[in-house]
C-alpha positions, -999 to +999 in steps of 0.1 A: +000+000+000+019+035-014+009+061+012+015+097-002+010+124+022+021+153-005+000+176-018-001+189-055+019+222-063-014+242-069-031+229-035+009+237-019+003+272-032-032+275-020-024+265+014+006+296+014-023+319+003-044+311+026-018+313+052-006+345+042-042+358+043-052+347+071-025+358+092-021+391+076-056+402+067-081+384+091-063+383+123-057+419+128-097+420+122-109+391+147-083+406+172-099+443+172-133+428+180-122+399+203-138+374+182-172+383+182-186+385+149-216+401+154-197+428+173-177+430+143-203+440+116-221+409+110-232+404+074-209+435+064-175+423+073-185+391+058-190+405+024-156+426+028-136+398+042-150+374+012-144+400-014-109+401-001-106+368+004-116+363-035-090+390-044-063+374-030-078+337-049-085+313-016-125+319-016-144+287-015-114+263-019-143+233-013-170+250-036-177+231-071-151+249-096-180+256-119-194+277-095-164+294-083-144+272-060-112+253-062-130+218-060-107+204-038-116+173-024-120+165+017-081+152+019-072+184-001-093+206+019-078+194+051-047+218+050-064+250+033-090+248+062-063+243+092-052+274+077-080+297+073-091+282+108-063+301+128-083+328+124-118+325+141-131+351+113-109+329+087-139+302+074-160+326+073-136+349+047-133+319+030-173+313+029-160+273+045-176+280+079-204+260+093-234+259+082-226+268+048-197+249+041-213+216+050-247+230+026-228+237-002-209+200+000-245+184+002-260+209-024-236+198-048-243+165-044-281+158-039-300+189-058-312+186-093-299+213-121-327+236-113-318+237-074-279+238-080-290+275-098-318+286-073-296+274-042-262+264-049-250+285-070-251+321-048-243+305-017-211+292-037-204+326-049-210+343-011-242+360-020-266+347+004-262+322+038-281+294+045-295+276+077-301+237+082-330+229+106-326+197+121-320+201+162-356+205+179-356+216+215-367+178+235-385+156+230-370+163+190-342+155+171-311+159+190-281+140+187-311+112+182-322+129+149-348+097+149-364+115+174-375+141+147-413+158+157-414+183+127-442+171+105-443+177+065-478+165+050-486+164+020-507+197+004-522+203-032-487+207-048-465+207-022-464+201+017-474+220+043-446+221+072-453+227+108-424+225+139-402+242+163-367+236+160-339+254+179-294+257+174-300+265+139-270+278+132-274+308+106-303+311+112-310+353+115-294+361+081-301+334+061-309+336+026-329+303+025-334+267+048-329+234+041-356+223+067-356+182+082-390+170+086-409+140+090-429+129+060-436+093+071-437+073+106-433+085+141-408+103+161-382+073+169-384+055+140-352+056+120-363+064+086-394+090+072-374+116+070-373+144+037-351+177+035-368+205+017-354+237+005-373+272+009-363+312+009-355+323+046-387+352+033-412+322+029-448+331+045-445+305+078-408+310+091-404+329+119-365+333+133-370+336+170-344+343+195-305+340+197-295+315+222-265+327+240-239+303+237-203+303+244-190+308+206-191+342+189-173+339+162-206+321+138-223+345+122-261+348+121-262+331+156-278+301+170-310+303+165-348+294+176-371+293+143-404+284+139-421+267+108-460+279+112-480+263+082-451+267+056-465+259+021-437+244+002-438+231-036-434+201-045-399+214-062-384+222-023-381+186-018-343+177-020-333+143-033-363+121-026-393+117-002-390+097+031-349+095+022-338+123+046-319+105+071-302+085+045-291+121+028-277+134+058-252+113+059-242+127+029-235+159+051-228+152+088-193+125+080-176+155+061-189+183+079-177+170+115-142+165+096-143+200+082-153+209+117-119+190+128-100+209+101-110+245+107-108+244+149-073+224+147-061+257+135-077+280+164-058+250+187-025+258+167-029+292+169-032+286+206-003+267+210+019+288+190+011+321+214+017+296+245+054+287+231+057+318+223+054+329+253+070+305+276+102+304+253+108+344+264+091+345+301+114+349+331+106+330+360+122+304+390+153+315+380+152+308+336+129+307+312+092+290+315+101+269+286+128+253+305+110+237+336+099+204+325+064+209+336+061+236+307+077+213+286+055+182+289+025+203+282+043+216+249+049+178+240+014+170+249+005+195+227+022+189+200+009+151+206-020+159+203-018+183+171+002+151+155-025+130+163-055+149+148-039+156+116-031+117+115-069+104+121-080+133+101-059+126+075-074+085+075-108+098+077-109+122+044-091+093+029-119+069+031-146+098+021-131+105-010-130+068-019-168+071-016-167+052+017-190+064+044-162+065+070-187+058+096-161+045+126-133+068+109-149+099+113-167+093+149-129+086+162-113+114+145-145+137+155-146+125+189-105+125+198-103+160+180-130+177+196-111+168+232-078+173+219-085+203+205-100+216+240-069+197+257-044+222+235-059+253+241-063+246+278-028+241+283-021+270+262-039+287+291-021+270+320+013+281+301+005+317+301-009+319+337-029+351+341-023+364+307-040+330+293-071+339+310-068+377+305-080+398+271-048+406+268-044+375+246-074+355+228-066+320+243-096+325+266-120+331+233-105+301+213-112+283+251-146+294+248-153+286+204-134+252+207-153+238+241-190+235+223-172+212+198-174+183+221-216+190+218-216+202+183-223+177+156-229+149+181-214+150+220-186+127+226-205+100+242-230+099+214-197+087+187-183+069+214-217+050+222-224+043+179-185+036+179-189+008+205-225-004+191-211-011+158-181-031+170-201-050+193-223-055+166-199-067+141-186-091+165-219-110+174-225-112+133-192-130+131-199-149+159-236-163+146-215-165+109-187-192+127 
């Protein structure tokens, strides 16, 4: 088995950009408005950073090259996204942050022509966001998305869509939905599920509150929306009826990696203020870089980087073979999320006060990188489907001998 771990000369270069850009343009930006992007201008620095970042040739390094992107597949994207993830502003210049990033993968992959124009096309090219309603407050769809209670019945030409769903990342802003709803069964069972697509000005969609959450740096917030008698044509259905859960798979294995990609580099970015500063702070009688208790947690942390890139790297590998990656991306989801949290909290310990100060933003990456062990599925939840499907696999072969 050859294992290549290069990358081609035009993805090298694009990575350079988008380190150069990143560190140059959109840092001194995040920094000025301590990560919050809504403090920062919301929708308006987003079009100025994404104009910039299309001057400079990194936007939409994931997108579908005819419309726009680099088409970089998920091994190639790995890199470019570590990159533009130092910055917490950085996905978002690059129109790769969550939601949208993970819209326009599934987009370009499920929707007929006449969707990919409507839909695909301007969220591509960083004209309008988008919002994917799944999580409903409980009993709903959760990190049980079986549990789904939003109902979608069937309406002279279309469906009529009634539900309450809350965490909708996007949400206040958006330029359209992609709304998960029941079609067929009963909350619990695992199938009768159908995405649809609809304009965020649709009669029936109401955006309710922002939930205040620990993350600032997503823009459009994290949202409560209401669907209230949505009339939807028969056209908003993406893919096929009572096929939704199956579709979202087509989503939620890439998007947790792209997830892994982006806050690997706010952990980096971490780290490399932490050595920066213990390799030039006086204290006990040297340097804090000296004393081996400084040093271990640099090794750990460097451990730990290693380590993500390495499952990261196994995971995109089998996802662009077409594989589902089921148990490679719940491992490198699960260890990431934690490692990344480990990283940035020994960041913290190495800078003592100043790590939890404003002084330096190692206490905002602390507070973006911690909701990634709830985001897209809490640790026990791929540690629990881990387990079930080993377990699993072993009684089969067991009956089979």
């Amino acid at each position: 088995m050859a294992i290549d771990l290069t990358y081609s000369p035009d993805v090298e270069s694009l990575i350079e950009r988008t380190r150069a850009f990143t560190r140059d343009h959109v840092l001194p930006i995040e920094d000025e408005h301590g990560g919050d992007i809504a403090v920062a201008g919301g929708d308006e620095i987003r079009v100025k950073l994404q104009q910039a970042a299309k001057d400079a040739g990194v936007f939409a390094p994931h997108a579908p090259v005819e419309y726009g992107g680099h088409g970089l597949n998920m091994s190639d994207r790995a890199p470019v996204f570590e990159e533009a993830g130092y910055s917490l502003f950085g996905p978002t210049a690059l129109n790769i942050a969550a939601p949208d990033e993970g819209n326009v993968h599934m987009l370009a992959h499920i929707a007929n022509p006449e969707q990919k124009e409507q839909y695909l096309a301007p969220l591509a090219h960083g004209d309008v966001r988008s919002a994917f309603a799944m999580t409903e407050p409980a009993p709903g769809a959760g990190a049980d998305p079986s549990a789904l209670t939003t109902r979608a019945v069937k309406a002279d030409g279309g469906w009529r869509i009634n539900g309450h769903k809350w965490f909708i990342t996007g949400a206040d802003g958006a330029g359209f939905f992609i709304i998960f709803a029941r079609t067929a069964g009963e909350p619990g069972d695992r199938g009768g599920a159908t995405m649809f697509l609809t304009p965020a000005d649709a009669p029936g969609i109401r955006v309710g509150r922002h939930i205040d959450t620990l993350d600032k740096s997503m823009i459009g917030g994290h949202c409560e929306v209401f669907f209230e008698d949505l009339l939807v044509p028969d056209s908003a259905v993406l893919g096929e009826v009572d096929r939704g859960f199956e579709y979202a798979q087509v989503r939620l294995g890439p998007a947790r990696m792209t997830h892994v990609m982006r806050w690997l580099g706010a952990a980096r970015r971490g780290h490399d203020i932490a050595v920066d500063y213990v390799a030039k702070r006086e204290a006990f009688g040297g340097k804090l870089g000296d004393l081996g208790m400084v040093q271990q947690m640099v090794a750990d942390n460097e451990i730990d980087i290693a380590a993500t890139r390495a499952l990261l790297t196994r995971a995109c590998w089998e996802l662009d073979q077409g594989d589902k990656a089921a148990n490679s991306t719940a491992i490198a989801k699960t260890f990431a999320a934690e490692a990344i949290f480990r990283i940035v909290d020994r960041s913290v310990q190495m800078c003592g006060g100043m790590g939890v100060s404003g002084d330096l933003p190692l206490a905002r990456l602390s507070r973006e990188v911690r909701p990634f062990r709830v985001y897209d599925g809490p640790s026990e939840v791929h540690r629990w489907a881990l387990a079930k499907r080993v377990v699993g696999a072993a009684k089969r072969a067991q009956k089979e001998s």
